[in-house]
matplotlib code that plots the C-alpha trace (Angstrom):
import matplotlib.pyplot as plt

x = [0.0, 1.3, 0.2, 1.4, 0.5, -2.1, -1.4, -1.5, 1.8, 3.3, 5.6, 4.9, 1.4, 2.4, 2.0, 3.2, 6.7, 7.1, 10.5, 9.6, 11.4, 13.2, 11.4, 11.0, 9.4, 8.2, 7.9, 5.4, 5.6, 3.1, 3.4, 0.9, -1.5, -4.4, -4.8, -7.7, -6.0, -2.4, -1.6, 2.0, 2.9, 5.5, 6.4, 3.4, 0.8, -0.1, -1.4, -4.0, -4.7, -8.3, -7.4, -10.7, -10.9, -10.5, -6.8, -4.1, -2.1, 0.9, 1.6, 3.8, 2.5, 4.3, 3.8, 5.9, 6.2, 7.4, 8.9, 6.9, 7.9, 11.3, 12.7, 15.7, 18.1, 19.7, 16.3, 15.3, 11.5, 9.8, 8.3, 6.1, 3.8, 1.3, -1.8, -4.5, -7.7, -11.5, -10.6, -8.4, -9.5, -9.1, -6.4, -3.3, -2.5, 1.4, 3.6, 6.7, 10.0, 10.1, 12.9, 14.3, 14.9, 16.9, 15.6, 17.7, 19.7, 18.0, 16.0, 14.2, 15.1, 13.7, 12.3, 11.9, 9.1, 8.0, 5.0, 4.9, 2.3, 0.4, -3.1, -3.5, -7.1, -7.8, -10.1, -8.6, -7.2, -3.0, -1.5, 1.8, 0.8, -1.6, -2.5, -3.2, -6.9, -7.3, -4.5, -6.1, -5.8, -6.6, -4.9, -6.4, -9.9, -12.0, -14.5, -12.4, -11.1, -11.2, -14.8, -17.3, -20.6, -19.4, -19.4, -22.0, -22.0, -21.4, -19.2, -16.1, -13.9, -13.0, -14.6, -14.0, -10.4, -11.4, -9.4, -12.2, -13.6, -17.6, -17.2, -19.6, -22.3, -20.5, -19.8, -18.2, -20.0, -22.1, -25.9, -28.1, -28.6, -31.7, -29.7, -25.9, -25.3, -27.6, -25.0, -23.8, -21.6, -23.2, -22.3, -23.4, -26.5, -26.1, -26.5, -24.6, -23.3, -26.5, -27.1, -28.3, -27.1, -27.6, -26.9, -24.7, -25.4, -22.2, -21.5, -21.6, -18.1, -15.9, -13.8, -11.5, -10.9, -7.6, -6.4, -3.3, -4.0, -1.7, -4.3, -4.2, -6.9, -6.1, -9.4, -12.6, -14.9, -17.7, -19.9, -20.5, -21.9, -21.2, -18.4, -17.0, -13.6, -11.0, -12.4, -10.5, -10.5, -6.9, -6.2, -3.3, -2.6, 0.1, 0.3, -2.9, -1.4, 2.0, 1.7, 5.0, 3.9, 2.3, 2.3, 3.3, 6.2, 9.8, 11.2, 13.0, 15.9, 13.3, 12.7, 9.5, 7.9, 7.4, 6.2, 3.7, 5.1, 5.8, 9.6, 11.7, 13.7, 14.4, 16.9, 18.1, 21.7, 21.6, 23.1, 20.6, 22.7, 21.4, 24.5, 23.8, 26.0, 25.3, 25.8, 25.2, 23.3, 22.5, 24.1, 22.1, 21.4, 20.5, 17.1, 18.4, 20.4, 23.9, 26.1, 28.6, 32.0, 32.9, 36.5, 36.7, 34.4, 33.0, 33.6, 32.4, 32.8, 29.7, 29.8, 27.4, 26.9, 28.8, 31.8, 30.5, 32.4, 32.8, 33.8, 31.6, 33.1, 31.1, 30.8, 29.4, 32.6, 32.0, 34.8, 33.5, 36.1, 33.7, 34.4, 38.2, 37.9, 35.6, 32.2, 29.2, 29.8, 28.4, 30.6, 33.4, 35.8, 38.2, 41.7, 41.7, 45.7, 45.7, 42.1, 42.1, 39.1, 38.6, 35.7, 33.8, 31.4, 29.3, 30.9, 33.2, 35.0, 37.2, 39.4, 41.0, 41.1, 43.6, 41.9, 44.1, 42.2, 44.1, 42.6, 45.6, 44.4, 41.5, 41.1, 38.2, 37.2, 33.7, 30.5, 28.7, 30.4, 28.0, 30.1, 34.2, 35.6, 39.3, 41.1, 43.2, 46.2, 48.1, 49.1, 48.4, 47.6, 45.8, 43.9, 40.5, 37.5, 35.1, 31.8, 29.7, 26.2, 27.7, 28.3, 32.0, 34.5, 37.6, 40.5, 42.9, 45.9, 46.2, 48.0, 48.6, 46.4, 43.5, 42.2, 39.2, 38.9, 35.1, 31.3, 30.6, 26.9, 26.1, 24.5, 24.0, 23.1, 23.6, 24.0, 26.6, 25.1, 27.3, 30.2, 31.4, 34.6, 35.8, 39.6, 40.6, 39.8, 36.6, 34.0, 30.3, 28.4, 24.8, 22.7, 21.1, 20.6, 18.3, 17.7, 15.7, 12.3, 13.0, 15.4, 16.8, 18.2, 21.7, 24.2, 27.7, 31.0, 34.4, 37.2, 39.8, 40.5, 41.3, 39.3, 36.3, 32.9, 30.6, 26.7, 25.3, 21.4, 19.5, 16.9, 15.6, 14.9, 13.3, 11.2, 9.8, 9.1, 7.1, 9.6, 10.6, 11.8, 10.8, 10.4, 13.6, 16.3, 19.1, 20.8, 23.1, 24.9, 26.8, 29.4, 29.9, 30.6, 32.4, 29.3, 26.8, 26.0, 22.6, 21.3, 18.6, 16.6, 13.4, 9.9, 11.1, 13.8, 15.6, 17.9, 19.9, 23.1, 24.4, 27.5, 25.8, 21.9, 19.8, 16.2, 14.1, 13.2, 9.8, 8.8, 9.6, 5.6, 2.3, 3.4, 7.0, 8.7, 12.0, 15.0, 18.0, 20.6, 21.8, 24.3, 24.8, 27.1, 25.2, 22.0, 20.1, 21.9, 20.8, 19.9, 18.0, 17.5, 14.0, 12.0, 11.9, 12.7, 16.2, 14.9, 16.2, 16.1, 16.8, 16.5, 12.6, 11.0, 11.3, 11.6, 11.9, 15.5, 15.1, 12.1, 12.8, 9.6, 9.8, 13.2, 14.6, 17.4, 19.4, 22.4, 23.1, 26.7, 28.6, 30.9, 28.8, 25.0, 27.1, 28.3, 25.4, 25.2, 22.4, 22.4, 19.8, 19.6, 22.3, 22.1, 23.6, 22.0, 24.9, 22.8, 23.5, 20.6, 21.4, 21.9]
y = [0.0, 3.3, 6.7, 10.1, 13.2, 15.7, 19.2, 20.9, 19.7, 19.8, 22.6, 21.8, 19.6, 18.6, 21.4, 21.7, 22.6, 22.9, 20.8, 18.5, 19.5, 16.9, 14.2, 12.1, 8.7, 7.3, 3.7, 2.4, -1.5, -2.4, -5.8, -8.1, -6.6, -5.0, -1.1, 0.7, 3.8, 5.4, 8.3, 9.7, 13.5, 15.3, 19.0, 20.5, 17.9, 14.7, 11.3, 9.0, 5.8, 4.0, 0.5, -1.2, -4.0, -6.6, -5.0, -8.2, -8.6, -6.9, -4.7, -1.4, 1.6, 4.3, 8.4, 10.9, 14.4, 17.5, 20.1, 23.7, 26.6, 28.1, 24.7, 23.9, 21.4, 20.4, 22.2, 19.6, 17.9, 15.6, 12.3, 10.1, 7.2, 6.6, 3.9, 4.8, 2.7, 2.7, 5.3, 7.8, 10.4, 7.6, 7.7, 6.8, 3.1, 2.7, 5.1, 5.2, 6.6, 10.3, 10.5, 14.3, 14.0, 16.6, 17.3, 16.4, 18.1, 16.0, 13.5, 11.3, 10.0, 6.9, 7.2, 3.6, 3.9, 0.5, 0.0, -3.0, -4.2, -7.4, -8.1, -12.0, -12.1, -9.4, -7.1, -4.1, -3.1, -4.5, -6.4, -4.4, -1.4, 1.8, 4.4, 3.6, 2.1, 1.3, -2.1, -5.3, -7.5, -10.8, -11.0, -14.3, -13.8, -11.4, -10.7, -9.4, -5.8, -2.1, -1.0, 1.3, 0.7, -2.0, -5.7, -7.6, -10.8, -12.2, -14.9, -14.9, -12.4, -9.5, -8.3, -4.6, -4.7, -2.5, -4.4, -7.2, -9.9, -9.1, -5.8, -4.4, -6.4, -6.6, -9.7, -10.3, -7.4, -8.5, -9.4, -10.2, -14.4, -16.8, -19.9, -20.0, -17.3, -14.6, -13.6, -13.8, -12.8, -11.7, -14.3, -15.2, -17.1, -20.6, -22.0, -20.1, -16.4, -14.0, -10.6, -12.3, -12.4, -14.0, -13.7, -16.6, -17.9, -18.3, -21.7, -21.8, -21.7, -24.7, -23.8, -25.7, -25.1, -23.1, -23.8, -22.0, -18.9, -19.0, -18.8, -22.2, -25.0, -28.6, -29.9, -29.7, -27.3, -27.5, -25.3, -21.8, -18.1, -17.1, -18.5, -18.1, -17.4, -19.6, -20.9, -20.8, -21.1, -22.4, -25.9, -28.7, -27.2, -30.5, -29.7, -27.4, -27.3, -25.2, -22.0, -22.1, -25.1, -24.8, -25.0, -21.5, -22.1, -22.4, -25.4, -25.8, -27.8, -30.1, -33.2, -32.2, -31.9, -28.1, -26.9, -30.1, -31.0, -34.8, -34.3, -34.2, -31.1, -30.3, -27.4, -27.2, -28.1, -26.3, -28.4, -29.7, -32.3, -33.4, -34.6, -36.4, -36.2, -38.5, -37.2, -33.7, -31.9, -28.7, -27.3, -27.4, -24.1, -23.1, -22.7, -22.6, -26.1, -26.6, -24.1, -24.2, -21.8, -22.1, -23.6, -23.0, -23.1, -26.4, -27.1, -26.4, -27.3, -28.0, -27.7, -28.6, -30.0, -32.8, -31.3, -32.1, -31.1, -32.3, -31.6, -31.7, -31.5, -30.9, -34.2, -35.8, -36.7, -36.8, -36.1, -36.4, -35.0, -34.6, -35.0, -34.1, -30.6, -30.9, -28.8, -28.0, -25.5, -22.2, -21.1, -21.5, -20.0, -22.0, -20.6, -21.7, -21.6, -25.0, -25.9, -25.3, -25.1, -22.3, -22.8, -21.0, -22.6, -22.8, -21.1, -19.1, -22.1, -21.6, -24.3, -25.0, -28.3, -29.8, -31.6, -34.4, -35.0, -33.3, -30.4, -27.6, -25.5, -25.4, -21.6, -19.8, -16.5, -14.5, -16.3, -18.3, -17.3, -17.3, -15.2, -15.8, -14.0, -13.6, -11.8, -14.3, -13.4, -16.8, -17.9, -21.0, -18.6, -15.8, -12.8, -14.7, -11.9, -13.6, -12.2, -13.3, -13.6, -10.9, -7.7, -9.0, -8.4, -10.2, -11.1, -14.7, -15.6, -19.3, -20.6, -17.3, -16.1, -13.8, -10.5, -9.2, -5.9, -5.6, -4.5, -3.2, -2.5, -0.1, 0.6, -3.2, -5.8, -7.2, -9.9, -10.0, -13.2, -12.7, -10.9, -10.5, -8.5, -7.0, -8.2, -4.3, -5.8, -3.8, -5.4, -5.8, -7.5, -7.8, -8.7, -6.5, -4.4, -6.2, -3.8, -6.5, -5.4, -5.0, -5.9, -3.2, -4.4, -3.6, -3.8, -2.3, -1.2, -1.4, 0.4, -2.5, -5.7, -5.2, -1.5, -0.6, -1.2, 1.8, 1.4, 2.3, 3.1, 0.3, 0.5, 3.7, 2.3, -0.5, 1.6, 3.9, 0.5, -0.5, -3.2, -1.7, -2.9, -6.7, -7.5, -7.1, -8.8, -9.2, -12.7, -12.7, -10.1, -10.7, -7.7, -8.3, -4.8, -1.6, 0.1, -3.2, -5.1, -6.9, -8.1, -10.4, -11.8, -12.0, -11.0, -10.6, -8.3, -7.7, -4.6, -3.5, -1.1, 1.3, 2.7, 5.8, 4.8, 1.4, 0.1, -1.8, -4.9, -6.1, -9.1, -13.1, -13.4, -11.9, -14.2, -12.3, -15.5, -15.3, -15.4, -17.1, -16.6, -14.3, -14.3, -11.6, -11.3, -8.5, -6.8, -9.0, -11.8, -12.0, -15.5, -16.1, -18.9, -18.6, -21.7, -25.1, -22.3, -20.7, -17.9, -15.5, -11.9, -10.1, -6.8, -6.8, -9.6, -12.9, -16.6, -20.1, -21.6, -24.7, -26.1, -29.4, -30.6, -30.7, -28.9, -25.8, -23.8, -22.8, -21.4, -20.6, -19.5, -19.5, -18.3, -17.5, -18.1, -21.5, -22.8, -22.2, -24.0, -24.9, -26.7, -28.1, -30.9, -34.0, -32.5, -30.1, -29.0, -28.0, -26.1, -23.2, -20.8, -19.6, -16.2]
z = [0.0, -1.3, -0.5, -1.1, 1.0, 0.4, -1.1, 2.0, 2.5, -0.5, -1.7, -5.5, -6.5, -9.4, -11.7, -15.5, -16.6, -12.4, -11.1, -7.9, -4.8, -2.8, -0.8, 2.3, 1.9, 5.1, 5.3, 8.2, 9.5, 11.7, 13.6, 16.0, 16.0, 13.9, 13.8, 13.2, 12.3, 11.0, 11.2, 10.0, 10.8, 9.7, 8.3, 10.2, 8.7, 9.0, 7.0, 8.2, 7.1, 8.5, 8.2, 10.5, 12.1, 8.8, 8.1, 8.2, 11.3, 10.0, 7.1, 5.6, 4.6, 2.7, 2.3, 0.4, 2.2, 0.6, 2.5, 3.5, 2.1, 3.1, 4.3, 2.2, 2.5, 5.9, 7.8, 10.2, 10.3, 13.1, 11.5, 13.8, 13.3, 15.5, 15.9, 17.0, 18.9, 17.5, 14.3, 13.2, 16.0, 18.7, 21.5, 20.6, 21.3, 20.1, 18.6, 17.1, 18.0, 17.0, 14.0, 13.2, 9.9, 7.7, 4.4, 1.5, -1.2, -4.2, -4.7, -1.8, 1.6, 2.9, 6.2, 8.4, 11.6, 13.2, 15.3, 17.1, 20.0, 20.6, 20.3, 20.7, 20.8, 18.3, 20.1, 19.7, 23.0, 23.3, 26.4, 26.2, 25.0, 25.4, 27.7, 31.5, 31.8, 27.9, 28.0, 27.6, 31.2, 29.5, 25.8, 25.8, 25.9, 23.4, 25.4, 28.2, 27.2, 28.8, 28.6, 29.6, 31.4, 33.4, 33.3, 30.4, 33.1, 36.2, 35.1, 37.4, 34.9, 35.0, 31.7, 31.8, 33.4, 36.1, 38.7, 39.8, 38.7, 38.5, 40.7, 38.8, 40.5, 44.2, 44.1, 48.0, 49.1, 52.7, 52.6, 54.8, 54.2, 55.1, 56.9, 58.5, 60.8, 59.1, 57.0, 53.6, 50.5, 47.2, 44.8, 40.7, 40.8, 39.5, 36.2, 34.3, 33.4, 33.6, 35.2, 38.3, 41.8, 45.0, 48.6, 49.5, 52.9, 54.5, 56.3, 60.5, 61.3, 62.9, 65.9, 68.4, 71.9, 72.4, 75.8, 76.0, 74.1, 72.1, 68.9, 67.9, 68.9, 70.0, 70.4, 68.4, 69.5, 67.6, 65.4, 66.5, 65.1, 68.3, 69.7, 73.6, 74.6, 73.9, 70.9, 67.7, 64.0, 63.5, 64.8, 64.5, 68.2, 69.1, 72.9, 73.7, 77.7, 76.1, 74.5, 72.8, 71.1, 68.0, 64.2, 63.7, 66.3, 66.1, 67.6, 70.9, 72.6, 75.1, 73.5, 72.4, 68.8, 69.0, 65.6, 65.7, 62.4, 63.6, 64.4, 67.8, 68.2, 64.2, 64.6, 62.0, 62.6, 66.2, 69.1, 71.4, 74.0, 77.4, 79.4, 82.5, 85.9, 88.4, 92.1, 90.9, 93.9, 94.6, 97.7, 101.4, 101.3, 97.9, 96.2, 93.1, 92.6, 90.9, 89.7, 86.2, 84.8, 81.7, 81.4, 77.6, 74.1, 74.4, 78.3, 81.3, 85.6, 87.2, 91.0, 94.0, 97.2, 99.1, 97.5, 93.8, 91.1, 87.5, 84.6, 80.9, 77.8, 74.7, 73.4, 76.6, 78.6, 82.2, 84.5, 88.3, 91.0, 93.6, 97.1, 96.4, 98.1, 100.5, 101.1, 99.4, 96.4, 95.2, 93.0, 90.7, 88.0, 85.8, 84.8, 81.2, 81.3, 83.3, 84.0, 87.9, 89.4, 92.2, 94.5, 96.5, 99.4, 102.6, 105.7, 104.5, 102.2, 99.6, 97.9, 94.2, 92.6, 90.2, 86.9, 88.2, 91.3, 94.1, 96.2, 95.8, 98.8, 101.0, 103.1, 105.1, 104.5, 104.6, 104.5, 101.7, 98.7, 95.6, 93.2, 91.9, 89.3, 88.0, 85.8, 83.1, 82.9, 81.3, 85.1, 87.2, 89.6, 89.3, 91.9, 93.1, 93.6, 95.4, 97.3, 99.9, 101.4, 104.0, 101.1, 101.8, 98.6, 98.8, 97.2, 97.4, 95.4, 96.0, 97.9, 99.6, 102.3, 101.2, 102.0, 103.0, 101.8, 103.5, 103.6, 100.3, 100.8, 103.8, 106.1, 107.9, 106.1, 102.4, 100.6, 97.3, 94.9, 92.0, 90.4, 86.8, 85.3, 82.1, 80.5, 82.4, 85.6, 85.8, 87.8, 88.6, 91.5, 92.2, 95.4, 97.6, 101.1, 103.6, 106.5, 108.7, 107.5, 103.4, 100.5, 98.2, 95.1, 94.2, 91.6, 92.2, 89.8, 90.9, 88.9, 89.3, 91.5, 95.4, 94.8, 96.6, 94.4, 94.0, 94.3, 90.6, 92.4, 90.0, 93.1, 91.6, 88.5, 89.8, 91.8, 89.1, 87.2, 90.0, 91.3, 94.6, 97.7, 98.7, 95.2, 93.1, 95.2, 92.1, 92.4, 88.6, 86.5, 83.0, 81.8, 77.8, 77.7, 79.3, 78.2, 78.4, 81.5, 82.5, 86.1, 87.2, 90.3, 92.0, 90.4, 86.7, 87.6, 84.7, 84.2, 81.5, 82.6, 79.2, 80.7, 82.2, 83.3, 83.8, 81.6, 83.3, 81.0, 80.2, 83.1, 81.2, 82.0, 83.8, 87.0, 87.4, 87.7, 89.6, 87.2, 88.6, 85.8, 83.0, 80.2, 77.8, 74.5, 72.4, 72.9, 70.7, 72.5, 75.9, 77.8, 80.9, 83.5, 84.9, 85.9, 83.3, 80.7, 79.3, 77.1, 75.0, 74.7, 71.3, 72.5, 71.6, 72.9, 74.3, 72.4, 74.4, 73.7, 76.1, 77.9, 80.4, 82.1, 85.9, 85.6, 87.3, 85.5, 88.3, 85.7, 82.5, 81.0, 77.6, 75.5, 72.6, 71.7, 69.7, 72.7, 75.6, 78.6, 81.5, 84.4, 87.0, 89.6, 87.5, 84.2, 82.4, 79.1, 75.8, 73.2, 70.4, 69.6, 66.1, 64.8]

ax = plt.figure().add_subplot(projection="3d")
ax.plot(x, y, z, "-o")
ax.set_aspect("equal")
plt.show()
């Protein structure tokens, strides 16, 4: 097909003994799809080219433009092709790229534009192509195309591509229903596509009794419009007694199918190893049962009454020294240098064991001692800090005699539980002031070993949290950090020290169970001893690590959250919590 221009455009139409100027001829391909109209412009005019609906799939059109008066040669022109939807005055569906095109010397200049779109099911609107709200949503289907006046039926398409399949006659929209629970859903009406709706009674729900609240059900409720507390739509509820036991749950170390998805502590690769020791007991006079040090990644010393002490490797081994240094045992460090074992113990005891079995020195000082830190320094030997149920702080160098360097809580009377250090010899101890009618929590920072300690007043938070005296006796505190330390104890306390000023942590739970142990690497790292449980907490909320059934947690330690360890009444728990 070959057209030329009208004489509007032309410089010279054709008239006798007249010499044609030079030319443009501008060749059109159109491709997949079926236009209804053409239309070239160029040199301030323009060329259409009605094709309709019957026009083949793809084709070339040409057109020879002449320039306007006073262009010569090397003047520059715009050329575009454009198709256009319905007819020629229709919005433009595709268009070309815009060519500026100088005119020639002499003769002609061939001029290539494509248009190319796709129109599958030849209806007139393209898949890839067109302006917003005029491009075909379904280039399979003829009958489905950009329209106005809405939807022909209510057939389940979306027939006018306005976003929603039969929105044009509400379908989903509420109604009120005969049947169910008095309500409904406006659906098609059966039979076929038609103009016709109905209300859709929708069915009385099932629900399942959700006896842990944790949104899951376990057993089968019944049918309800109406349904009571506790009752739930989602079940496959494994353990309906545990609320961290679900299918949405991530699974624990505790020998129980936590996710309900049929398999026994799936960790994904995460340790999980139950170690027992047989004869470990906690001392007379604690609550809390056995207590652990780390002696190195992968191994621990687990210590207890009747002068228990062992040591637990990572894969299992079992190394029982107990009853080698007598007493009953609250405490202990491990020099990693030579892997003696420094104890502290009822009455005033103190004592360090050899791996080998032999009880290197034995001394009294103080009262009970619950806490023992030291400083490694690569030595067999080094300074022993050790506190005591009397707010005593003291210092041994074994086998050398040991100082008392005195009451570190004041006025009359405290109790020091635990203590912790930084690599600088920088230390924190926790406990608190019992002044024979109430307890006063406590947590004190010492500049260096053999140096007084300074109280850092975590009572006052605890007080404008509502945990004041009686209630937030401290009994562990972990120092990752110059600027990052953490304490624990009685009714939930949980405080979080930032180098200048102390947060008061949300409560584990709405019963403000005691928390007996704390170790902290990072703020998202942060692990806790409280009950059967060892949780941790990311720096948002709380997520069960370990559960042991009819279990208390007396400790936990580690060096990282790869290489955590628990310990209760003859077992000690090796685990890794991930990242």
């Amino acid at each position: 097909m070959r057209l030329a221009l009208p004489c509007a455009w032309l410089l010279f139409c054709g008239c006798a003994g007249c010499q044609q100027p030079p030319a443009l001829v501008v060749k059109v391909h159109y491709e997949g799809f079926r236009p209804d109209c053409v239309v070239v412009q160029a040199a301030g005019g323009e060329r259409e080219f009605p094709l309709g609906r019957t026009a083949p799939a793809q084709g070339d059109l040409s057109v020879a433009v002449w320039p306007q008066p006073g262009a010569g040669p090397g003047a520059v022109t715009d050329v575009v092709a454009s198709a256009r939807l319905s007819d020629c005055e229709g919005p433009v569906a595709v268009i070309a790229s815009e060519l500026a095109v100088a005119w020639p010397s002499s003769g002609s200049r061939s001029i290539p534009l494509q248009l190319l779109a796709r129109d599958v099911d030849n209806d007139g609107f393209l898949e890839d192509a067109g302006p917003s709200g005029l491009q075909d949503c379904d280039d399979g289907d003829p009958a489905v195309f950009p329209r106005d006046g809405g939807e022909p039926l209510c057939d389940g398409k979306d027939e006018d591509c306005r976003g929603g399949a039969d929105d044009t006659f509400l379908v989903g929209a509420a109604c009120a229903a005969d049947g169910g629970c008095g309500t409904g859903a406006i659906a098609c009406a059966p039979g076929g596509p038609s103009q016709s709706t109905t209300c859709a009674a929708q069915p009385v729900p099932e629900y399942w009794v959700d006896g842990d609240r944790d949104g899951y059900g376990g057993d089968d409720a019944g049918f309800s419009c109406s349904p009571p507390s506790g009752w739930v739509r989602e079940r496959g509820d494994c353990d309906d007694l545990r609320w961290w036991i679900n299918p949405d749950a991530g699974e624990v170390c505790d020998q129980v199918d936590d996710d309900c998805d049929g398999v026994v502590d799936d960790l994904g690769g995460q340790r999980c190893d139950r170690i027992q020791v047989p004869g470990l007991t906690a001392p007379p006079q604690s609550s809390n049962g056995p207590r652990l040090a780390m002696a190195g990644v992968g191994r621990v010393v687990v210590v207890g009454g009747s002068g228990g002490v062992a040591y637990v490797e990572g894969d299992g081994g079992v190394l029982w020294r107990g009853g080698v240094c007598a007493g009953d045992w609250y405490s202990a460090w491990v020099n990693p240098a030579n892997d003696r074992v420094f104890l502290g113990g009822t009455s005033g005891a103190l004592g360090a064991l050899e791996r080998t079995g032999s009880c290197l020195a034995q001394q009294t000082a103080g009262n009970y001692h619950f806490g023992l830190w030291a400083q490694a320094d690569g030595g067999p030997n080094p300074l022993i800090n050790w506190v005591d149920v009397g707010a005593h702080y003291g210092t041994w160098v074994v086998p050398g005699s040991i100082s008392d360097h005195g009451v570190q809580i004041t006025p009359c009377c405290g109790n020091l539980r635990s203590i912790d250090g930084r690599p600088s010899g920088v230390m924190m101890a926790c406990g608190w002031l019992w002044d024979t009618v109430q307890r006063h929590a406590r947590v004190l920072r010492s500049p260096g070993q053999g140096q007084a300690f300074v109280d850092l007043r975590v009572e006052d938070a605890l007080a404008d949290a509502g945990l004041g005296t009686m209630q937030a006796a401290l009994h562990d505190v972990t120092f990752p950090r110059d600027d990052l330390a953490y304490a624990v104890g009685e009714s939930s306390a949980f405080v979080q020290w930032n180098g200048s000023g102390w947060a008061v942590l949300p409560p584990v739970n709405a019963i403000r169970s005691q928390i007996n142990s704390v170790v902290a690497f990072s703020e998202q790292h942060v692990y806790l001893a409280t009950g059967n449980f060892i949780l941790r907490w990311n720096g948002t909320g709380y997520s069960v690590v370990v559960f042991a059934e009819n279990t208390i947690f007396s400790m936990v330690r580690g060096t990282g959250p790869d290489d955590l360890w628990a310990v209760a009444n003859g077992q000690v728990w090796h685990f890794s919590a991930g990242p």
